[in-house]
C-alpha positions as CSV (number, residue, x, y, z in Angstrom):
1,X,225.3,-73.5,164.1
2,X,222.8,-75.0,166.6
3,X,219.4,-73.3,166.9
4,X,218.6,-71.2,170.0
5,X,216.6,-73.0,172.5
6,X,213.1,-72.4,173.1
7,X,211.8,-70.4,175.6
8,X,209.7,-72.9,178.0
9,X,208.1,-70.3,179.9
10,X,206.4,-69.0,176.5
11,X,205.9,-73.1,175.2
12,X,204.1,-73.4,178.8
13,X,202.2,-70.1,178.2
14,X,201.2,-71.5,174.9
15,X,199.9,-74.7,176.2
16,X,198.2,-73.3,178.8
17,X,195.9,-71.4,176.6
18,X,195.5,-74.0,174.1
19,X,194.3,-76.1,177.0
20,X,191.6,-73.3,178.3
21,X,190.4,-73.1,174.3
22,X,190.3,-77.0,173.2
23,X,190.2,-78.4,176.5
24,X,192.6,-81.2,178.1
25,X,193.5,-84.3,176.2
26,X,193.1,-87.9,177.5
27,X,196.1,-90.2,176.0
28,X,194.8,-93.9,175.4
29,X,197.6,-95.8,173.6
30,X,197.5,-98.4,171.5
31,X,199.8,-100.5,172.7
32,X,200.9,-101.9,169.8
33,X,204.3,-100.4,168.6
34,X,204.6,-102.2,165.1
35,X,201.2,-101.4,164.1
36,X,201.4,-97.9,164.9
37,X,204.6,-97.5,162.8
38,X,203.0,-99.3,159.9
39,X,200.1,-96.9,159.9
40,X,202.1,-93.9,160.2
41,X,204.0,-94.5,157.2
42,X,201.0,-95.3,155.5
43,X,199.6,-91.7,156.8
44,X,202.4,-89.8,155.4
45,X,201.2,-87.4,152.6
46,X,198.1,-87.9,152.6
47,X,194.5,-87.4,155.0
48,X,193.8,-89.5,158.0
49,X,190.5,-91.2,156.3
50,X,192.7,-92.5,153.5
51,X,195.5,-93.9,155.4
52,X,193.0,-95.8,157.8
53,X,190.7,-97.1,154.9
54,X,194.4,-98.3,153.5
55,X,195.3,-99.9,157.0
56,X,192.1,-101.8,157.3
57,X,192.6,-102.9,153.7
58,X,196.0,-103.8,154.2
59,X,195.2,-105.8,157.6
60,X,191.8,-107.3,155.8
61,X,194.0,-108.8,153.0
62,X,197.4,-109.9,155.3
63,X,196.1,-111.0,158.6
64,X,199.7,-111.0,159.8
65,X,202.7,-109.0,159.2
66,X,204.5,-112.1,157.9
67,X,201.6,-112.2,155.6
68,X,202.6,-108.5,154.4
69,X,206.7,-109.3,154.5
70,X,206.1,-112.2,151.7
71,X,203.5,-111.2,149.5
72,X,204.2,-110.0,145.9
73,X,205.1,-105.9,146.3
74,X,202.3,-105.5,144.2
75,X,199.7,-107.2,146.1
76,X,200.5,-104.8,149.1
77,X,200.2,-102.1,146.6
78,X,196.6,-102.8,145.6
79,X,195.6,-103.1,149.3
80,X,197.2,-99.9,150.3
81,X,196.6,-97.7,147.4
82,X,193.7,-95.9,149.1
83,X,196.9,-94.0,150.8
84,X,198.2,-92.7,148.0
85,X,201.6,-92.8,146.9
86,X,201.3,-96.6,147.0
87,X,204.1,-97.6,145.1
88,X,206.5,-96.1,147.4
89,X,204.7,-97.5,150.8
90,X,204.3,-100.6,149.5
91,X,208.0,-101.5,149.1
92,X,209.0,-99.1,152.0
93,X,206.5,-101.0,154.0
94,X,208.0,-104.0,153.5
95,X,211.6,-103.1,154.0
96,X,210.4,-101.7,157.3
97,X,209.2,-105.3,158.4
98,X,212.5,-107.1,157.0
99,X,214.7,-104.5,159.1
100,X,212.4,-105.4,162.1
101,X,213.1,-109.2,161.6
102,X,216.4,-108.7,161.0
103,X,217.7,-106.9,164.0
104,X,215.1,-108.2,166.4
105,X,214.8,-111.6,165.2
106,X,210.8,-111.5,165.2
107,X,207.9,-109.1,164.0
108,X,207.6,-107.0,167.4
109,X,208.5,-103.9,168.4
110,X,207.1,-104.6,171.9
111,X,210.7,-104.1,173.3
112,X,210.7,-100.5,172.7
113,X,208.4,-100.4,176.2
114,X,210.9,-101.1,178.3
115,X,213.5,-98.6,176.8
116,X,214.3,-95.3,177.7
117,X,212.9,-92.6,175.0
118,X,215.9,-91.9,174.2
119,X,216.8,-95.1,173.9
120,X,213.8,-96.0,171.9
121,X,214.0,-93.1,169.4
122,X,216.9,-94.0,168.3
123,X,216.2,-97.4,167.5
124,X,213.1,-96.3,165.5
125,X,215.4,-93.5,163.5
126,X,218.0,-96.3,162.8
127,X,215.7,-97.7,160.5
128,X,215.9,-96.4,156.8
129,X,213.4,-93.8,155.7
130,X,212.0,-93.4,159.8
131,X,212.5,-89.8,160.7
132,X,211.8,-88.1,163.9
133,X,208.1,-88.0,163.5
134,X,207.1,-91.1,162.6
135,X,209.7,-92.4,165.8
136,X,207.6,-89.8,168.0
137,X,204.4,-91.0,166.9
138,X,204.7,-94.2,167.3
139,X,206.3,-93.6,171.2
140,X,203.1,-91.9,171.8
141,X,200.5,-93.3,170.2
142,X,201.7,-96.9,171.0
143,X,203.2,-96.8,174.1
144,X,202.4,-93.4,175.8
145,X,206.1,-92.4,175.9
146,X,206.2,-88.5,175.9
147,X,207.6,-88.0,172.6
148,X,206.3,-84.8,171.0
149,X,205.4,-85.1,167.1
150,X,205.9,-82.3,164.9
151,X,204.0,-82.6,162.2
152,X,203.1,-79.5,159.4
153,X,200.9,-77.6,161.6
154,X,203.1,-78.1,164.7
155,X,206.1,-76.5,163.3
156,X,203.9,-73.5,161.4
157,X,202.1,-72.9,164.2
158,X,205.3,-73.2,166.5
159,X,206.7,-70.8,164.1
160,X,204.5,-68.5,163.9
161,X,204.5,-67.7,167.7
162,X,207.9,-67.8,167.3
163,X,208.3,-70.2,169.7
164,X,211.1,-71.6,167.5
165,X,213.0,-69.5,164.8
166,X,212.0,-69.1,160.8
167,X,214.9,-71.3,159.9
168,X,214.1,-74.3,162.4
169,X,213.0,-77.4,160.3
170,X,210.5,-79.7,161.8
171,X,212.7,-82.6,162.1
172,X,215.3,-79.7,164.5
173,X,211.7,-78.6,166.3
174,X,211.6,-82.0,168.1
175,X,214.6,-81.4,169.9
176,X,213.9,-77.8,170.8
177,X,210.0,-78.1,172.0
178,X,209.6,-81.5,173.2
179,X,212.4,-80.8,176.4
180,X,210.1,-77.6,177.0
181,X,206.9,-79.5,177.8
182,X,206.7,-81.2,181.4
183,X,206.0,-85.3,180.1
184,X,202.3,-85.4,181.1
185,X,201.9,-81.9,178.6
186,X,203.3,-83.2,175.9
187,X,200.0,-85.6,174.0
188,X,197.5,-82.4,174.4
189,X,200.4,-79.7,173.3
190,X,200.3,-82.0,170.5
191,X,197.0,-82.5,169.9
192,X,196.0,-79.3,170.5
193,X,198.6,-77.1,168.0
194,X,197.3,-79.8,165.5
195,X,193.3,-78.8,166.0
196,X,194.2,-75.1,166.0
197,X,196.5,-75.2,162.7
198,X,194.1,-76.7,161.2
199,X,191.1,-74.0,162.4
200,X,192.7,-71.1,162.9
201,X,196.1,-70.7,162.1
202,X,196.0,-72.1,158.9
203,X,198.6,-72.3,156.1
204,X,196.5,-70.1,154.0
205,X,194.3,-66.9,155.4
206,X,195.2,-67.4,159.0
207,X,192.5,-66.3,160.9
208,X,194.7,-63.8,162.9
209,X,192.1,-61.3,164.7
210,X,190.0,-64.1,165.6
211,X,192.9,-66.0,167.4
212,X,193.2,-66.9,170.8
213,X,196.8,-66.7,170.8
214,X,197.6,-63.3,169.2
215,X,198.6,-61.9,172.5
216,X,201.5,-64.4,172.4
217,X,201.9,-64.6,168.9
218,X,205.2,-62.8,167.5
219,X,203.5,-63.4,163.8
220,X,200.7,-61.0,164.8
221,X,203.1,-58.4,166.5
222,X,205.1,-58.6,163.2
223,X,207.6,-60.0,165.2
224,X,208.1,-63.3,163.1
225,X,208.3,-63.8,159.3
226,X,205.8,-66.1,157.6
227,X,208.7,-68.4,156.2
């Protein structure tokens, strides 16, 4: 069965006072598609100062991604380890670039500009082991397409509120919240549900009576489950 979908008006509702708490959010992409997916996957399970330390090290070491696509697995290992979970990244890393190569003929993802988002995301999720939120990260991040990520404190946060039911999984919460945002809402929703997740409405101890939210929060109004 397909989940219900959201209710905008409350999404909207949400954003709007996430916007009057933490303020408006200025996107400033990066422009480079390929390097944003290679740092994504290299953020995955573990804290953003540990995946850029193993970026930097990575790009210190192998200049170029043809530099990364030939080396020895276990030379991108050592650079990346800082990440954690190195011996999976490494090889995934790698198999990443070769699936680049392979369907596009060179190491760019600069194409993915002049796609539709639709379009785009789908060519991102084709690639083995890139799900939903690394596609959406990188259309944001790199080329300011309004894709909306959901990462852990996104979809418990989104949950919560119940603007999405106890059942949704994060990879189903894409297609429900991002069609409720307006395009140009979509980077501070984002940003914003991560910052408050992470100060307030945390996985452990919530702080619900000093929310901001509780008003529209069905968690509070015992409306919602935790799980």
């Amino acid at each position: 069965m397909n989940a219900a979908p959201v209710d905008a008006a409350r999404v909207l509702a949400v954003d709007d006072r996430l916007l009057e708490v933490y303020g408006p959010r200025t996107l400033e992409p990066s422009g480079d598609p390929l390097d944003e997916l290679i740092q994504t996957i290299l953020s995955q399970n573990t804290s953003d100062v540990n995946s850029g330390r193993a970026y930097q090290s990575l790009r210190a070491r192998f200049p170029r991604w043809e530099d990364v696509l030939h080396a020895p697995t276990s030379e991108v290992y050592e650079a990346i380890k800082a990440a954690g979970l190195g011996r999976i990244k490494a090889p995934r890393i790698q198999r990443t670039l070769w699936a680049v190569l392979e369907r596009r003929g060179e190491l760019s993802l600069d194409f993915l500009n002049d796609l539709p988002l639709p379009e785009a995301r789908r060519w991102l999720t084709d690639l083995e082991g890139i799900g939903p939120k690394t596609a959406a990260c990188v259309l944001l991040f790199a080329l300011g397409k309004p894709a909306l990520p959901v990462d852990t404190h996104v979809h418990r946060v989104s949950r919560r509120l119940g603007l999405i039911g106890p059942k949704v999984s994060a990879e189903a919460a894409h297609d429900l919240l991002e069609p409720a945002l307006p395009p140009e809402r979509v980077y501070a929703f984002h940003i914003n549900m991560i910052r408050h997740g992470r100060l307030v409405c945390r996985a452990q101890r919530p702080e619900c009576y000093a929310c901001p939210l509780s008003d529209l929060c069905a968690f509070y109004a015992g409306a919602a489950p935790e799980s």
